[in-house]
N, C-alpha and C positions, 0 to 999 in steps of 0.2 A: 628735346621735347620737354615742356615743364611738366610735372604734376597736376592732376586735377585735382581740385577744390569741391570739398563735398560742402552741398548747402547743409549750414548746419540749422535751419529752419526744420527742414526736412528727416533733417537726423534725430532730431527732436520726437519726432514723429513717428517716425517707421523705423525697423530694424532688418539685417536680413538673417534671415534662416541659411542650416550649416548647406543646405541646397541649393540658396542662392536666392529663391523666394523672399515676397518682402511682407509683412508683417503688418499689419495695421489696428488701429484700433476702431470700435463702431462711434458713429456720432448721434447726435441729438440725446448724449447725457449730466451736460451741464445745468438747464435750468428748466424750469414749468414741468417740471417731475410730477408734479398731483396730479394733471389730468394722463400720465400715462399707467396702465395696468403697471404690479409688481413683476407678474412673469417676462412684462415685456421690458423693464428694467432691468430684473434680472438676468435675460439675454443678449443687452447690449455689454455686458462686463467683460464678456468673452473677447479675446481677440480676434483676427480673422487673415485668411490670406489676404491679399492684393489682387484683381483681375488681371488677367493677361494683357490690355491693353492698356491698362494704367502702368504695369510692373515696366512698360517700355519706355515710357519717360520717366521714371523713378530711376534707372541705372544711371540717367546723367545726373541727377541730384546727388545720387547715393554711389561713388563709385566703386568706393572698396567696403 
């Protein structure tokens, strides 16, 4: 049986936790920043888990 191949688009992207969980970060903080409040820039800096229904197609992206 070969090895899987992690996308590395993916890998890019998301990391996992020593749990197994996977990591993501928030969107909408690249551009048109002035019409957003600071607080709410502020809280997209944060990382975030992944949803349980996403986290299940991310194992085949992300194997190991």
């Amino acid at each position: 049986m070969p090895k899987m191949k992690t996308n590395k688009g993916a890998a890019k992207r998301f990391s996992k936790t020593g749990t197994g969980k996977i990591k993501r970060n928030k969107a909408f903080t690249s551009h048109i920043l002035t019409s957003k409040t600071t607080k709410r820039k502020r809280n997209l800096r944060h990382s975030t888990i992944m949803s349980p229904g996403d986290t299940r197609r991310m194992r085949v992206l992300i194997p190991y």
